[in-house]
Every structure is written in structure tokens, then in C-alpha cells.
N, C-alpha and C positions, 0 to 999 in steps of 0.2 A: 705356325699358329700363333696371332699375336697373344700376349699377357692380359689375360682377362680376370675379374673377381674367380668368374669360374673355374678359371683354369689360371693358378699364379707362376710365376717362373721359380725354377726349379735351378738351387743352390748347390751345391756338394764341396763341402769342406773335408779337406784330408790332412791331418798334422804334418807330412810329411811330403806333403807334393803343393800341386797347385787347386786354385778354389776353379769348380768346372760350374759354367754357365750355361743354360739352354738359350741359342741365341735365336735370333739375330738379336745384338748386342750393341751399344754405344758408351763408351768408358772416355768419360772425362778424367785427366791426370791433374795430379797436383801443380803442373807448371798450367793448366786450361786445356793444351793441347785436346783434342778427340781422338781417340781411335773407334773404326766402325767396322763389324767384322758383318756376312751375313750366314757365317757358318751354323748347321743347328745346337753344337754342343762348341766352348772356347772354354781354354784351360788358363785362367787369370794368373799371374805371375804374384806369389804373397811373400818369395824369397828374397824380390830384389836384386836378384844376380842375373836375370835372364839379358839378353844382347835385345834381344826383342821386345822391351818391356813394351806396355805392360801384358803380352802376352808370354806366354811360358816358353820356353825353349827346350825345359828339361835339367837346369843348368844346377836344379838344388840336387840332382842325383851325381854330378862329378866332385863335389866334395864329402869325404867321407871318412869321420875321424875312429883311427885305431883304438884298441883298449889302451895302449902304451903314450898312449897321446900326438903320434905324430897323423901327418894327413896325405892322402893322397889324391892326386886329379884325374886319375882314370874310374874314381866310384866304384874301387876294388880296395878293401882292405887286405893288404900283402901284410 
């Protein structure tokens, strides 16, 4: 359903993941490049760490720091 006054696109911000987009979607990057998805729902990458920018991979959930301050890359605090 394209983006209408009627009907606006619909944003979902979460502190702790990625921003979700009702798509179909066209994301300009800061080097110009485009990326064009025409999936209904894409999960924007806001960590920066993803291999896929700028779509999410998941990649903010593999770092995960202890109480003790050390980290680990499996997104298990051991």
C-alpha cells in the first residue's frame, strides 16, 4: 500500500535493536549509494556494525557487555 496523507508510513524505533520500516523502502547512504528493498516490513541497521548495512543482520545482539566489564561475541553473558 503506497504512503499516503491517509495512510503514513509507519516507523518503529527500539533502543536496543534496529529502526523497522513498513516497506517497500528506498534508503539513500551517506556515501549516495541506494539500497531498494520491496519487502513489507525492513529492519534499518542504527548500530552500524551490521555486514549488510544499512540493513540489520542482528549484529547489535552479538556484543554484550558483563557487569564485570568484560565482553563477549556469542550475545551470552558468561
Amino acid at each position: 500500500m503506497p504512503n499516503t496523507p491517509e495512510r503514513p508510513r509507519r516507523i518503529s524505533l527500539d533502543d536496543q535493536g534496529p529502526m523497522l520500516v513498513e516497506g517497500p523502502v528506498e534508503v539513500t547512504c551517506a556515501d549516495g549509494s541506494v539500497a531498494v528493498s520491496d519487502r513489507f516490513l525492513v529492519a534499518l541497521c542504527t548500530c552500524r556494525r551490521s555486514r549488510t548495512y544499512p540493513w540489520c543482520d542482528t549484529s547489535h545482539r552479538r556484543r554484550v557487555k558483563r557487569e564485570e566489564g568484560t565482553e563477549t561475541g556469542d550475545g551470552q553473558a558468561s
